[in-house]
C-alpha positions as CSV (number, residue, x, y, z in Angstrom):
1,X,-27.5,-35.6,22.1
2,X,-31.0,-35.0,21.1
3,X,-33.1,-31.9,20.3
4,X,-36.1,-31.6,21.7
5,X,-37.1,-28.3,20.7
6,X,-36.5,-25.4,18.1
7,X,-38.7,-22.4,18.5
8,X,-39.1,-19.1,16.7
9,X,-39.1,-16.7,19.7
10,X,-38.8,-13.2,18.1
11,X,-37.4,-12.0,14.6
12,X,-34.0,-13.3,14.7
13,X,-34.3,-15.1,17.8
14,X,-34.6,-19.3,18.2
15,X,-35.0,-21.3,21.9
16,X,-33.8,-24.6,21.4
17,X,-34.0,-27.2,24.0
18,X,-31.7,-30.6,23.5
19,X,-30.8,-33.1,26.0
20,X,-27.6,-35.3,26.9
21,X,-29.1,-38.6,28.5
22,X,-27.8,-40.1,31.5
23,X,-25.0,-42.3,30.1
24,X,-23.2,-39.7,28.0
25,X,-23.6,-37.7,31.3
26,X,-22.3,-39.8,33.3
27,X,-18.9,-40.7,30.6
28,X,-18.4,-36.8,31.0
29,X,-18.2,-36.7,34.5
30,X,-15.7,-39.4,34.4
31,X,-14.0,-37.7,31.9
32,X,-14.1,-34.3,34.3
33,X,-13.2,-36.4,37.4
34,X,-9.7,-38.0,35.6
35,X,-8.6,-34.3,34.5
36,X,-8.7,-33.4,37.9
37,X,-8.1,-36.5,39.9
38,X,-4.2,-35.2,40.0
39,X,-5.0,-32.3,42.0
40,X,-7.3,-33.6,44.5
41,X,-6.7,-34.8,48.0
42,X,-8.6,-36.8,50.1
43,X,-7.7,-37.2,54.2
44,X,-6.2,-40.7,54.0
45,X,-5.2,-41.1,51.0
46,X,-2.0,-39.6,49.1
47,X,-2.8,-36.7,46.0
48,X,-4.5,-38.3,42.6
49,X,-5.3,-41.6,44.3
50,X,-8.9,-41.7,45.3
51,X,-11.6,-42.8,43.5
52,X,-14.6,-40.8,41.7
53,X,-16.7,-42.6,44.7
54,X,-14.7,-41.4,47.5
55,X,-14.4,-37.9,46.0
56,X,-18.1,-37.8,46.0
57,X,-18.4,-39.3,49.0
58,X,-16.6,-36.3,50.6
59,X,-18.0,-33.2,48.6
60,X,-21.2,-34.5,47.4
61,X,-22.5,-36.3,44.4
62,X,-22.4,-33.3,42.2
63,X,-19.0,-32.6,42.7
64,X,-17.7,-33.0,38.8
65,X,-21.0,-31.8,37.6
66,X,-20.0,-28.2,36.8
67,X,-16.9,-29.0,34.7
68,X,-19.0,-31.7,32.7
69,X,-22.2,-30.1,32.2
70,X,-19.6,-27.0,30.3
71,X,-17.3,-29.6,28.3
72,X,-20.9,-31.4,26.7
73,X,-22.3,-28.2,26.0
74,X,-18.5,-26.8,24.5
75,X,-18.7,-30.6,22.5
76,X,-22.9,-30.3,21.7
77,X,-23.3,-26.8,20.9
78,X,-22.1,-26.7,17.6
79,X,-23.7,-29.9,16.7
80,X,-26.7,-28.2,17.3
81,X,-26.4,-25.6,15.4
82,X,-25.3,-27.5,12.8
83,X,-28.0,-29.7,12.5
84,X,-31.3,-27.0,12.6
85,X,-28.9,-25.1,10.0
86,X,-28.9,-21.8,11.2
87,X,-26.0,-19.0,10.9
88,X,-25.3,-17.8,14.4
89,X,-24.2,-13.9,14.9
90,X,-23.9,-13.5,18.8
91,X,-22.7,-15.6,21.9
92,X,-25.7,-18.5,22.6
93,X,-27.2,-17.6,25.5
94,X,-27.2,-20.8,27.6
95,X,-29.3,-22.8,30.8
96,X,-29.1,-26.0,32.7
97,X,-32.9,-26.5,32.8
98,X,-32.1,-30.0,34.1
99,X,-30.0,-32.1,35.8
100,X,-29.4,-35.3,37.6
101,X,-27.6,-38.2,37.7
102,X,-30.5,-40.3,36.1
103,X,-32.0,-38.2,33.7
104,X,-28.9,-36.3,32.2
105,X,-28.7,-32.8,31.6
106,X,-31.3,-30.5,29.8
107,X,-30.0,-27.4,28.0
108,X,-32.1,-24.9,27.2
109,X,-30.0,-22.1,24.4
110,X,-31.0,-18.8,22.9
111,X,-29.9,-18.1,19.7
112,X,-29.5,-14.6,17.9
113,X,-29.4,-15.5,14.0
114,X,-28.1,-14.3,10.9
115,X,-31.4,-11.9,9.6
116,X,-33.3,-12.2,6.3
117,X,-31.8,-9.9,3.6
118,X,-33.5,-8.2,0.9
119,X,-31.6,-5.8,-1.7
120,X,-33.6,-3.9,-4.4
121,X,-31.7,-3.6,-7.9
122,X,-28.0,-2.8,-7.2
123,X,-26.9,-3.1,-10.7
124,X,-26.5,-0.2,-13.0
125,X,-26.7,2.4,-9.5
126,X,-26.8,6.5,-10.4
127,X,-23.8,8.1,-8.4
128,X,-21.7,10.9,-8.4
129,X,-18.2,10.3,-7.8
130,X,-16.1,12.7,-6.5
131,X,-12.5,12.2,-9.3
132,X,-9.2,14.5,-8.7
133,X,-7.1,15.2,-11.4
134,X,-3.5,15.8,-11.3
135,X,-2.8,19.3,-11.9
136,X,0.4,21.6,-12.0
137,X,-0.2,22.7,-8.8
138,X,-0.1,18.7,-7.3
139,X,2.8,18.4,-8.8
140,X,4.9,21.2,-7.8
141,X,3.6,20.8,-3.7
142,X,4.6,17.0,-4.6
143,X,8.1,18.2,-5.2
144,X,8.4,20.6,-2.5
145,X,7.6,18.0,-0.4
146,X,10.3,15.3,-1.1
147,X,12.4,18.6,-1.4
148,X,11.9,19.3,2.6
149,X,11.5,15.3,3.2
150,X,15.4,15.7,1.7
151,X,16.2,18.7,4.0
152,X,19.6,18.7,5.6
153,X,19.6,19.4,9.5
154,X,22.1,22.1,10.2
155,X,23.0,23.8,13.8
156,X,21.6,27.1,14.1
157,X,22.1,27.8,16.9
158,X,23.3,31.1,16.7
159,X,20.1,33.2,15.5
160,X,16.6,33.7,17.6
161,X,14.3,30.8,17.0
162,X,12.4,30.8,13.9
163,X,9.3,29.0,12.1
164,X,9.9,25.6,10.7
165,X,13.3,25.1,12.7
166,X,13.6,22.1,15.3
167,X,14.8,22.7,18.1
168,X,15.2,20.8,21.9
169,X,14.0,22.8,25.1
170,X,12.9,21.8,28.4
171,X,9.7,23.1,29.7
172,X,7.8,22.8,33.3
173,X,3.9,23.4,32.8
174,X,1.7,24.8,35.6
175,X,-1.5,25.2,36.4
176,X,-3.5,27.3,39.0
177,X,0.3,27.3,40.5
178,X,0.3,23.6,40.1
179,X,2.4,21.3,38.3
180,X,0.0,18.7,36.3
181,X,1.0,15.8,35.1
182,X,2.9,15.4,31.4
183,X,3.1,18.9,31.4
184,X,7.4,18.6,32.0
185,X,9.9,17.5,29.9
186,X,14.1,17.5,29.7
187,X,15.2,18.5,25.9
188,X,12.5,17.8,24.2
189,X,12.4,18.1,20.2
190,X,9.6,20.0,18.5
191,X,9.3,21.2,15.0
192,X,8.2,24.8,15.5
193,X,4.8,24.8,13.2
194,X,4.2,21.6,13.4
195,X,0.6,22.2,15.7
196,X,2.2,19.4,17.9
197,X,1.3,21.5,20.8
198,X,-1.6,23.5,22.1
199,X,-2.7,26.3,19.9
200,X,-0.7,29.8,21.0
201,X,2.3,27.4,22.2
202,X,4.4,27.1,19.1
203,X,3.9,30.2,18.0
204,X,5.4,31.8,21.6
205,X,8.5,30.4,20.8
206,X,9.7,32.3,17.7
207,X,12.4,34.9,18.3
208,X,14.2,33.1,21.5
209,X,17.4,32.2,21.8
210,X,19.7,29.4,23.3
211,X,20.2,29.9,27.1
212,X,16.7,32.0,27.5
213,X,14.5,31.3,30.1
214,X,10.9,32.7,29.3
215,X,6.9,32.0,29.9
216,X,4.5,30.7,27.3
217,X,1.1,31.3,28.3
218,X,-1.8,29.3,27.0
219,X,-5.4,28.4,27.9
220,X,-6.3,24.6,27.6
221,X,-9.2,23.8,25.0
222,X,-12.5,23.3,26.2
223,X,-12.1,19.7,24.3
224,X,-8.7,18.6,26.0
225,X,-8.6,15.3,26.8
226,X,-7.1,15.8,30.5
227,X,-10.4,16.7,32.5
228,X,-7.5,18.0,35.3
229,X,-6.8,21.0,32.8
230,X,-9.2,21.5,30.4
231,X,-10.6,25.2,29.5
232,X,-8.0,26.5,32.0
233,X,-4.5,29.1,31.9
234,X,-1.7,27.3,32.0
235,X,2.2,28.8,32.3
236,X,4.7,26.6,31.1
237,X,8.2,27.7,32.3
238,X,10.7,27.2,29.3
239,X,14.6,27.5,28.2
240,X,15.7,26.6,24.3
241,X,18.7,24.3,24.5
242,X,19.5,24.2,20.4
243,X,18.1,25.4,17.7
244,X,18.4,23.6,14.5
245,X,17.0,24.4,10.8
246,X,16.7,22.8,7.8
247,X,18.6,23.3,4.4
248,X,17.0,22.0,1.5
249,X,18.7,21.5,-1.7
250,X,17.7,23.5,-5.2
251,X,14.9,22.1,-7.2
252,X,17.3,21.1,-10.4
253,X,19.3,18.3,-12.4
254,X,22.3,17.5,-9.6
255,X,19.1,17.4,-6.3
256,X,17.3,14.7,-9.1
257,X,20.5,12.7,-9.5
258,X,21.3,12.5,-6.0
259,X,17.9,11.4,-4.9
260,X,16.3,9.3,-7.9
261,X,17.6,7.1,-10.5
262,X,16.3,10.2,-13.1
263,X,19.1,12.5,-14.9
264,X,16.6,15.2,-15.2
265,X,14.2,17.7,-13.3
266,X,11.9,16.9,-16.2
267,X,11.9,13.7,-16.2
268,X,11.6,13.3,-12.3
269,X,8.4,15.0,-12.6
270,X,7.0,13.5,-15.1
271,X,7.3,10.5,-13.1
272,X,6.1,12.4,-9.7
273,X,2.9,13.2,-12.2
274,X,2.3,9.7,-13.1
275,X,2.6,8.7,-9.9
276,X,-0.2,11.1,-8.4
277,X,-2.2,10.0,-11.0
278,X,-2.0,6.2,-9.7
279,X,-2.7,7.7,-6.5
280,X,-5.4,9.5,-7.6
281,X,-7.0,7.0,-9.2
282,X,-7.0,5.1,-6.1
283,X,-8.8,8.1,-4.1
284,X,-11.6,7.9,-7.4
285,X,-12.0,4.1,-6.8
286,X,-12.7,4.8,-2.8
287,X,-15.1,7.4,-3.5
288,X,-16.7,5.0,-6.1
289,X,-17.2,2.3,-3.6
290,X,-17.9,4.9,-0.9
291,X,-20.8,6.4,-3.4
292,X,-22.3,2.8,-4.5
293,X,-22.3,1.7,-0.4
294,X,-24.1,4.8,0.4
295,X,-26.9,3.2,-2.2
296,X,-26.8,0.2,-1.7
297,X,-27.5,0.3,2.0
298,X,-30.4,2.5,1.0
299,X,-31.7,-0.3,-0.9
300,X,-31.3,-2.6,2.0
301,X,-33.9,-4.0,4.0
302,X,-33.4,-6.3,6.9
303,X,-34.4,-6.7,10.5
304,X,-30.9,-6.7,11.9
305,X,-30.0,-8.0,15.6
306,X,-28.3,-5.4,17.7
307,X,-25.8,-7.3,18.6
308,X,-24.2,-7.5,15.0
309,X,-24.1,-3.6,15.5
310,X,-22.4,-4.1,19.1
311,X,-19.9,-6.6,17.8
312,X,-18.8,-4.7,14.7
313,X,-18.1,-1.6,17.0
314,X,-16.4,-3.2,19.8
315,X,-14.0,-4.6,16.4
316,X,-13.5,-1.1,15.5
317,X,-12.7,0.1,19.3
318,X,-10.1,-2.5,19.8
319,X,-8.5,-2.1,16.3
320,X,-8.3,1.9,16.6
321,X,-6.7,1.4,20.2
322,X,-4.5,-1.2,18.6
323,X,-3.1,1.4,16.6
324,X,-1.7,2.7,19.6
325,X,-0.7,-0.3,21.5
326,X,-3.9,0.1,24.0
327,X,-6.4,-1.6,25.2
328,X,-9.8,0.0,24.3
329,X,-10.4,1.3,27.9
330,X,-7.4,2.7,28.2
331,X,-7.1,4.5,25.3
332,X,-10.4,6.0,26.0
333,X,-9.6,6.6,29.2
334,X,-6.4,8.6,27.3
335,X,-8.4,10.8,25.6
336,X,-10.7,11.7,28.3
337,X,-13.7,10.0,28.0
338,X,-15.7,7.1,28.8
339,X,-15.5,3.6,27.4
340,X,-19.3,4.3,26.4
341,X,-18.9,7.6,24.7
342,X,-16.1,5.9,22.8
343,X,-17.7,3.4,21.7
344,X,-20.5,5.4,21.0
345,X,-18.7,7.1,18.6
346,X,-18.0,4.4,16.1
347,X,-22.0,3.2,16.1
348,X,-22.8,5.4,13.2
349,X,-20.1,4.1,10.4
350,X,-20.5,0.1,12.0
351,X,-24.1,0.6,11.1
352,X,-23.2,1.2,8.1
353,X,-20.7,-1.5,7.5
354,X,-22.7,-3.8,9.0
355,X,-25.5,-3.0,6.4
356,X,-23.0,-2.8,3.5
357,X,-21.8,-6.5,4.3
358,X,-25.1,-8.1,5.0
359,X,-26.0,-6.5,1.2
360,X,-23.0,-7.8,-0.4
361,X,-23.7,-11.3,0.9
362,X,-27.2,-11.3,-0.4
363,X,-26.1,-10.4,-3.9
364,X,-22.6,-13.1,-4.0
365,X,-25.6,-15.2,-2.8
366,X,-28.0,-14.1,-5.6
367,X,-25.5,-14.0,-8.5
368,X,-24.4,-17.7,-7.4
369,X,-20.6,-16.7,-6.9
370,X,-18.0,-19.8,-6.4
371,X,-14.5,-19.7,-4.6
372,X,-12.1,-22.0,-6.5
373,X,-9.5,-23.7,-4.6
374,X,-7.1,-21.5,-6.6
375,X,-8.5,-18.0,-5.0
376,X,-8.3,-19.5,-2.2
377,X,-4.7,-20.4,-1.8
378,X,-3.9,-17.2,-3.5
379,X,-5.7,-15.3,-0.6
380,X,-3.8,-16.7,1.8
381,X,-0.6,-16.2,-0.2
382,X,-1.6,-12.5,-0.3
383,X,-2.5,-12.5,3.4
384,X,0.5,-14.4,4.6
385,X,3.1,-11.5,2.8
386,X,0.8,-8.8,4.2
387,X,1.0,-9.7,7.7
388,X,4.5,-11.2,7.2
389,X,3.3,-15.0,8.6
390,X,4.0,-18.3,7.1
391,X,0.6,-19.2,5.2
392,X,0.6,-22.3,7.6
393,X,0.4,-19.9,10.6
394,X,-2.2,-17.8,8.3
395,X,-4.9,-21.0,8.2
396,X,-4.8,-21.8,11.9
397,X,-6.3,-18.0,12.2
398,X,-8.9,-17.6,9.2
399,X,-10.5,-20.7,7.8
400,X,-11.2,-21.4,4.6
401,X,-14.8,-20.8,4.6
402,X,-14.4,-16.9,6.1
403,X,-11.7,-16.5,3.1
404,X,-14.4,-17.8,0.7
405,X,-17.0,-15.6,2.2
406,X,-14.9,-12.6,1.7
407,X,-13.8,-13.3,-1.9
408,X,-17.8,-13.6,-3.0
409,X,-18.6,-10.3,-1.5
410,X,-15.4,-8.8,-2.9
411,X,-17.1,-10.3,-6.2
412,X,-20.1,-8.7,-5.3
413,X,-18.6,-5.3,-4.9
414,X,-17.1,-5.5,-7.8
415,X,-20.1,-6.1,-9.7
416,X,-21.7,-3.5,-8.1
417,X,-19.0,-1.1,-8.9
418,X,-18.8,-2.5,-12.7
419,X,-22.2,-2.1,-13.7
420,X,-23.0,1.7,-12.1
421,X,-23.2,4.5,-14.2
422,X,-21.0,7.3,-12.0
423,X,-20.6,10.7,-13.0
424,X,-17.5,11.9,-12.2
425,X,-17.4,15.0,-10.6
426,X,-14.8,17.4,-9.5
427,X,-13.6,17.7,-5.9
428,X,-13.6,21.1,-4.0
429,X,-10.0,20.2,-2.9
430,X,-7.1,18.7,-4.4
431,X,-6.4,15.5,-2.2
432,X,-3.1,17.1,-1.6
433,X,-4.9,19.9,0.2
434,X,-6.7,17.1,2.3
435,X,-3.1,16.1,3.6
436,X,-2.1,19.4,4.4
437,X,-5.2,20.3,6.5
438,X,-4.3,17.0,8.1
């Protein structure tokens, strides 16, 4: 393999030319010929027996070109980049600009590149940091919580249907006359309150009782994901089978005992308080790094390729509909739109990210970070008990070198985070109150 050419094209953008001569060539289409000599038949002659000659003979000389032209440039490529000593961030664009039996084969490759990275002075950053504190309040909807997490289910069966029981009904949805699809279901369980269903729904069902057969009627939001009935009246023909309701226990000594390994009501909170206040501390350290990102990318400059942007959102698109065992099209097929509009919608924070990272390498790069062995295995240790593989199975996925890379911008963030001066500020909304609105 030789190179023959490198060439600045654009801003992040190198045409490199490198040949194969005409013995290595002709070695791979040996090579190409003996993988599939088993499968090819030639009148006269019984499966896997004829020559490369006679196979060439009978469908031309360039009959094992293709597969050996693609196993020397799967073999070459990476040598290639290896050698001008470039970091590649998209799929190489690739051409045969030659070929033949005496001359070899010609590639000609376009390569998108890692871009230049400048980052102006990221230690010691002014932010404001948004920092909760655990009041009374917290405390009390934390307990009412596990209270109702604790809840006994109990028939009720007997009374009208009422907010915050569960109950199981069947239901027949039409629309314009028409029964649509996923609107009918056979003793289906919904917690009344829960905003499960479409807004006026729910709220139709208080006051019925076991055995009634009544109407709910609702109008479809403008923003439903089924385009069949979206912004239209729909009547969903319904009967309650059982109603059931939950019991909770009183807030006191005996409810502690029975659910903690605490004696006391006062000493179970105290230990619900101290436990908010690790978890708020956690929501102050992701507003922290949230607040010194937002800066940070400010400070960035770089002339970035559009197809980092392009891969980090089509990473976000499949790991959201992963979350949902989908593919990406699917899903966004699911919820109505198109794959573009989904995508679309991710571009904004994966610029960001993209950014973010790009800056964190440039500073683990600046400050002269090193990975020790050490950190390394203990990466994978953490990463093998997090996704519940052996660590063997954890290195055949993620190399050594992307676990280093990630440890020196984890350094870098830290640093970052470190050295600012934040002013803590207080939120509008307790965390808590986040959840609920959720």
């Amino acid at each position: 393999m030789t190179i023959t050419s490198n060439n600045k094209t654009e801003i992040n953008t190198l045409e490199v030319e490198f040949t194969i001569n005409a013995e290595d060539f002709d070695k791979a289409c040996t090579a190409a010929f003996m993988k599939a000599r088993k499968n090819i038949a030639i009148p006269g002659f019984r499966k896997g027996k004829a020559t490369r000659k006679m196979v060439e003979t009978t469908y031309g000389e360039g009959a094992f070109y293709e597969d050996a032209v693609n196993d020397l440039y799967r073999v070459h490529i990476p040598k290639v980049i290896d050698e001008i000593g470039v970091e590649i961030v998209d799929a190489p664009e690739v051409e045969v600009a030659d070929l033949s039996r005496e001359n070899g084969v010609k590639f000609k490759v376009k390569l998108t590149t890692k871009p230049e990275v400048t980052v102006g002075e990221y230690r010691g950053l002014e932010v404001e940091v948004e920092t909760p504190k655990v009041s009374d309040s917290d405390v009390d909807k934390e307990l009412d919580k596990i209270r109702a997490d604790n809840a006994r289910i109990i028939d009720a069966s007997d009374r009208a249907v009422q907010n915050g029981d569960i109950i199981r009904f069947d239901f027949a949805g039409f629309c314009e006359d028409e029964a649509f699809e996923g609107g009918t279901a056979t003793d289906f369980e919904l917690e009344i309150g829960s905003k499960r269903f479409i807004p006026g729904f729910e709220e139709q069902i208080i006051g019925k009782n076991v055995g009634e057969d009544f109407d709910v009627n609702v109008d479809f939001p403008d923003d439903y994901p089924s385009e069949a009935v979206r912004g239209k009246p729909a009547i969903f023909k319904c009967t309650v089978n059982e109603i059931m309701a939950k019991e909770t226990a009183e807030l006191d000594d005996e409810f502690v005992k029975d659910i903690s390994e605490f004696d006391t009501l006062a000493e179970f909170r105290e230990d619900v308080r101290e436990r908010l206040n690790e978890e708020f501390a956690d929501i102050r350290d992701v507003n922290l790094e949230n607040a010194v990102a937002e800066k940070v990318v400010e400070l960035t400059e770089a002339e970035i390729p559009e197809a980092m942007f392009e891969n980090r959102i089509d990473d976000m698109a499949r790991e959201w509909a992963i979350k949902y065992n989908m593919n990406p099209e699917d899903f966004a097929r699911s919820t109505g739109t198109t794959m573009e509009a989904y995508r679309e919608g991710f571009r904004e924070v994966a610029v960001k990210q993209v950014r973010f990272r790009l800056a964190l390498e440039k500073i683990a790069e600046i400050e002269k970070f090193e990975i020790s062995e050490e950190e390394i295995e203990a990466e994978y240790k953490k990463m093998s008990e997090n996704n519940r593989m052996t660590i063997e199975k954890v290195k055949l996925l993620v190399t050594e070198d992307a676990v280093a890379e990630d440890l020196k911008t984890g350094k870098a963030l830290d640093l970052i985070k470190e050295t600012a001066k934040a002013k803590d500020i207080e939120p509008k909304n307790s965390p808590l109150d986040d959840e609920e609105d959720e």
